[in-house]
N, C-alpha and C positions, 0 to 999 in steps of 0.2 A: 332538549337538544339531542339528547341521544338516539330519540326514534329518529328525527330529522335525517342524524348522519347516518341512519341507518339504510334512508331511505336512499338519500347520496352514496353510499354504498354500492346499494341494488343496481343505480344510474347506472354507473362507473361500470357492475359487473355488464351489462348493455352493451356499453362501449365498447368492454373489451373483446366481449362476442361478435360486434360490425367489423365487418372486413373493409380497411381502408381501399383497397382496390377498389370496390366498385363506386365509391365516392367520384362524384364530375370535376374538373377542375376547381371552380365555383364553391362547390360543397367541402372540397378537402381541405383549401384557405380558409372558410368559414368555419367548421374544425377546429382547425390548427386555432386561430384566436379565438374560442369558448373553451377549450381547453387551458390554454394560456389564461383566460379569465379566473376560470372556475378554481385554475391552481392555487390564482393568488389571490382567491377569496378566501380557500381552505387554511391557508400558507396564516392570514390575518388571522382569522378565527384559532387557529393555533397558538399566535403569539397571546390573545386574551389569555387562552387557558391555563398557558404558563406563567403569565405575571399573577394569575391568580394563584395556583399552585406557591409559586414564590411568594406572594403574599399574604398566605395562609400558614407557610414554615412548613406545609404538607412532608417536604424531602428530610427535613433537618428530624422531622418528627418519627419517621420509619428507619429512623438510624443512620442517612445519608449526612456526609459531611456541609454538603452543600447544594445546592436543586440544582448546578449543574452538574455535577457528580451523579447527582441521582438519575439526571437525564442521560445522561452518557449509558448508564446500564439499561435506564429503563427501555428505551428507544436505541441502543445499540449506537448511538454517534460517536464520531471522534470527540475527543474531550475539547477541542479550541470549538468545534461545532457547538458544544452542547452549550461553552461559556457564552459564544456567541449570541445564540438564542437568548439567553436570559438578557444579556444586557438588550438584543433589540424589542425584547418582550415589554423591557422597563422604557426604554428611548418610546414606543408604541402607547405605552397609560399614559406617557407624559406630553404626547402629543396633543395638539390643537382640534378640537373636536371634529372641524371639516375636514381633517389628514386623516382621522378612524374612517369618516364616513363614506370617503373617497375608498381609503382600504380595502373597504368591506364591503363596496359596491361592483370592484375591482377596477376602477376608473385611472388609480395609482395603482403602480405593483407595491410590491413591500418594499426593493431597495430604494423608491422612488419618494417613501412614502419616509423612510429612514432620511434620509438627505431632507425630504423639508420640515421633520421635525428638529433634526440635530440645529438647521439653520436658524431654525424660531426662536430654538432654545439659548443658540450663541450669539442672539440682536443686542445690542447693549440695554443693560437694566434701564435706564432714562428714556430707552423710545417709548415705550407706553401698549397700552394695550391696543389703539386704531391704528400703529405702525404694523404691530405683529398682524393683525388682522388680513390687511392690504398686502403683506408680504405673501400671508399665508394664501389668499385666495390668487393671488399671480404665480406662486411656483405651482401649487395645482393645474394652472391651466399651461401652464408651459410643461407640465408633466405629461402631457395629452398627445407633445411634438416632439419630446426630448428623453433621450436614454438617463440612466443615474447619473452616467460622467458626466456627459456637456450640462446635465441640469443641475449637477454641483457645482461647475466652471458659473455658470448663470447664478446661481445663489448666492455665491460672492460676494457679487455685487448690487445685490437686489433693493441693499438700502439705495441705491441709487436712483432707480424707481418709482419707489415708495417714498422716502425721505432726504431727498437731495441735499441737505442741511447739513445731517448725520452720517451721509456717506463718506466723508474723506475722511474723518477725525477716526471712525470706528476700523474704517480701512485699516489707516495706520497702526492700530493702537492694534489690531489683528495682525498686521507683520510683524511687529515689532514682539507680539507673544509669538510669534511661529519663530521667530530669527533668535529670539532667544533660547527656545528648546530645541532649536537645529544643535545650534554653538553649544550647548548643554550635554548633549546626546553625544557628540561626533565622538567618531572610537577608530581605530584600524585596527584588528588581530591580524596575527599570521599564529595558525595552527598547526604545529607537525602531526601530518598522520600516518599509517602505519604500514600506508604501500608506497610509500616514500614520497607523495606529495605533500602541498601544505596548502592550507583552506585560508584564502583571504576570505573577510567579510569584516563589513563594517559598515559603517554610517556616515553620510558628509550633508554639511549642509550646502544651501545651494549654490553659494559663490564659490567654494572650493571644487564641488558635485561637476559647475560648468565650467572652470578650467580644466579638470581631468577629464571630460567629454575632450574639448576642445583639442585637449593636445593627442587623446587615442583616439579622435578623427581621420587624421591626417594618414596617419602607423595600421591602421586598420581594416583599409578596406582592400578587397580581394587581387591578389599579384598578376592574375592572368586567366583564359578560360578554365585551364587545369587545377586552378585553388579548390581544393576541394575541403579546407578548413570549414569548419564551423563558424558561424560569428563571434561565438565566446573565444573559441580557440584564437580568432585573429584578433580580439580583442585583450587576451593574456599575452601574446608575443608580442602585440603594441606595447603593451605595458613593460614588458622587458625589455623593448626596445627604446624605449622611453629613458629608462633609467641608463642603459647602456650610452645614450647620449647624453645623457645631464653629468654621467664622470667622466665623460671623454669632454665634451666639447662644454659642456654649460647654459646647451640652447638647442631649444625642437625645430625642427624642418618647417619650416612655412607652411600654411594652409591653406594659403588663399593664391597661388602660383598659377599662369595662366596655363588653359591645356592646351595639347599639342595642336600647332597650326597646320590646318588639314586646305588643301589647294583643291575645289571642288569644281572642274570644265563640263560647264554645261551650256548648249545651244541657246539661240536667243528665245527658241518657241518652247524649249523646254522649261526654260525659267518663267517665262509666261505662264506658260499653263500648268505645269507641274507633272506633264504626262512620261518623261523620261529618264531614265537611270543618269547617276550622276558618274564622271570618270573621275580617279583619285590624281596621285601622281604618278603612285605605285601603279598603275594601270587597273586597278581593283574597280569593279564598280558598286556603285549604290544606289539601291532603291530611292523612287522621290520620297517615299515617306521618311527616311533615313538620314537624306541631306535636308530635308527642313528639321529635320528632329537634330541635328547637329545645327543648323542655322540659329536655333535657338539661344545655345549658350558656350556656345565654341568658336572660336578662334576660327574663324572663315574667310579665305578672302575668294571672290569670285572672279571665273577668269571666261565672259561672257562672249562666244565663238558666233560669227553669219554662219550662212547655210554653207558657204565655202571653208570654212575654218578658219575664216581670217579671222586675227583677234580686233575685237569691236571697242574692248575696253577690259579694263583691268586693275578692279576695284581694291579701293584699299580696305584695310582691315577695319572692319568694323566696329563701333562700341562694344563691350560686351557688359551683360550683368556681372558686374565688378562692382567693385568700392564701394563710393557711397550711394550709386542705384541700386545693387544689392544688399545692403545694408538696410535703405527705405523699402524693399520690395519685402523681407525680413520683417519688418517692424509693420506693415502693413495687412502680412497674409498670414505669419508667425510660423508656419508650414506648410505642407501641401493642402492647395486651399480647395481642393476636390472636394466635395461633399462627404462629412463620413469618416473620413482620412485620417488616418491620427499620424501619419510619419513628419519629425520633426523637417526645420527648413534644413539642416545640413544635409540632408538627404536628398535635397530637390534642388532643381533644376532652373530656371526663367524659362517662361513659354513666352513667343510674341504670340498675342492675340489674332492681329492679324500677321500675317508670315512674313518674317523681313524679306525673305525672296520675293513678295508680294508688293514690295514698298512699305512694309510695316517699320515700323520707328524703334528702336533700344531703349524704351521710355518707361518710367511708370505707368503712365496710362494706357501701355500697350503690353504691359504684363501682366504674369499670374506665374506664382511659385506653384512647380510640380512635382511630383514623386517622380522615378522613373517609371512603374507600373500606369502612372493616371497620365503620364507625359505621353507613352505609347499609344494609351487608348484616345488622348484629344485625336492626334496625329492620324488614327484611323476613319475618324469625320462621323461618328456618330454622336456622339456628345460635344456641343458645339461650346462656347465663352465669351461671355463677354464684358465689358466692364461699365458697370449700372451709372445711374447719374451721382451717384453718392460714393464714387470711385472703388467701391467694393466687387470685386469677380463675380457675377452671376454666370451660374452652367445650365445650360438646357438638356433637360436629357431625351434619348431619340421617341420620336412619335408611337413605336411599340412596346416602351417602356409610358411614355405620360404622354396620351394623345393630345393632352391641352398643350405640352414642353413647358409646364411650371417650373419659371427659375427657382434653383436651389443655389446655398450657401452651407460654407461649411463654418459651425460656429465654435467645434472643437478647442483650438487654436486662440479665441478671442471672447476676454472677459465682458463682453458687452458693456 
């Protein structure tokens, strides 16, 4: 082994001597993942040598208290690094022989490769050995499409898959250990420290965790262009703010309030077609991308002008994503349902699909929950949406990104 790495060595010194410049675009991509390969081939082959190490007593033997200790010096890591290693070095022997081989082929990265050991390992003792099998060869191959997170959101629920029998009782009996070492755990400190602040921190489980979301939602977000706060910052003065209401009054500010009703006068061929600036009341005007981006999920009523300014009509206020079609649109997309995206739903927006200025409908089936960042980029028309036969959002992305425009989904958000 050791001429081996020595020869991977030599490699490595090669590499270091190529001048990435003169790499084609083609060759630099190609690059970039052999390297990313070869990391986490080296990265596996590492974790062998330490469980063996550890399983020799090698460190305890040279005087070390413990082989992460001993790794922490030997190899210079932080010490949570060095604990680390060892236990993924143990999670790694203990794994299913096709999760090494994938490892070590570098087909799985390592954190990829950690998630579908740990899953194998927490199947209920009664599935058996062809449950783990089927399990083990399905997270592999969704390892091939899926980062660590979304393929531990996907592991979840994999007896589902595999063992549909097994999947609700093991669910359950899996909440029910998480719900009981949340409630177990939960703590609040408050620390005086010695520049006159005080260090909250603490732990909540998830039903308390989303009521304090919920209520430093609302207290939170930024007062005007000039907020020049931080988001922790605005999220410490929510909370001050918070309490400051609960001994005055007993009760938090609504969240769900509608926003301000914006009067948007635009021509008959302008709403037609969407080729010109919209006028406010204030006299301000606004780009068409801007009044369909408000058309979305704002308070609009339209006041539809002829070529003479007469008024044609004078529409009333529209549905909006409220109550319970926001709520269903919530429980269907769970956040920004962009590809990729991890920003939860209180963050997001309703998009109609197709544009209610268009004739589009306030409906489920003419929605899709958005960030504000992925709401801007629909609105620019290169990334188009639509909603597949199985009422889920598919996005196409533009033809110089996926000439074929392969729908994507974002599966983030959603336990399969």
């Amino acid at each position: 082994m050791l001429e081996a790495l020595a020869q991977a060595g030599g490699a490595v010194d090669d590499c270091v001597e190529a001048a990435p410049w003169a790499l084609s675009d083609d060759e630099l991509l190609a690059a970039l993942d052999v390297t990313h390969t070869v990391a986490q081939r080296l990265a596996t082959i590492q974790l062998g040598l330490v469980r063996e190490l550890d399983a020799r007593g090698l460190a305890v033997a040279r005087g070390a208290s413990s082989t992460a200790v001993w790794l922490r010096e030997r190899l210079r890591l932080p010490g949570r690094s060095a604990r680390q290693l060892v236990a993924l070095a143990a999670t790694f022997d203990a794994a299913p022989v096709p999760v090494r081989d994938a490892m070590l082929t570098g087909a799985v990265t390592v954190e990829q490769g950690r998630v579908v050991a740990e899953t194998i390992a927490a199947l209920p003792a009664d599935s058996g050995p062809a449950v783990a099998d089927k399990a083990t060869e399905l997270l592999i191959s969704w390892a091939d499409r899926f980062d660590p997170t979304i393929l531990r959101r996907l592991a979840e629920r994999v007896l589902t898959h595999v063992a549909p029998d097994l999947a609700d009782q093991a669910e359950l009996a899996a909440l029910e250990r998480t719900a009981e070492r949340a409630e177990a755990r939960r703590h609040v400190t408050l620390s005086e420290q010695q520049d006159g602040q005080v260090r909250l921190s603490g732990s909540l489980d998830i039903e308390t965790a989303s009521l304090l979301r919920e209520a430093i939602g609302p207290l939170s977000a930024p007062t005007g262009e000039h907020d020049d706060r931080s988001p922790g910052q605005r999220r410490a003065d929510a909370l001050g703010e918070i309490c400051r209401l609960a001994l005055r009054t007993g009760y938090l500010p609504d969240s769900g309030g509608d926003r301000p009703q914006l009067v948007v006068t635009v021509s008959l061929d302008a709403l037609v077609n969407g080729m010109r600036a919209g006028t406010l009341e204030t006299g301000a005007q606004l780009t068409p991308g801007a009044v369909r981006r408000l058309a979305c999920d704002a308070a609009v009523l339209p006041a539809v002008l002829g070529g003479n300014s007469q008024v044609l009509d004078v529409g009333r206020q529209r549905r909006l994503f409220t109550g319970p079609l926001r709520r269903a649109l919530v429980l269907r997309d769970g956040g920004c349902a962009f590809p990729g995206c991890d920003r939860p739903s209180r963050w997001c927006d309703g998009h109609h699909v197709q544009h209610w200025a268009d004739g589009g409908a306030t409906a489920l089936g003419n929605a899709v929950l958005l960030c504000g960042h992925h709401h801007r980029l629909l609105h620019q028309g290169d990334w188009t949406v639509r909603i597949a036969a199985d009422g889920q959002p598919d996005f196409l992305p533009p033809r110089w990104l996926d000439p074929l425009r392969t729908p994507r989904r974002n599966l983030y958000h959603r336990r399969c």
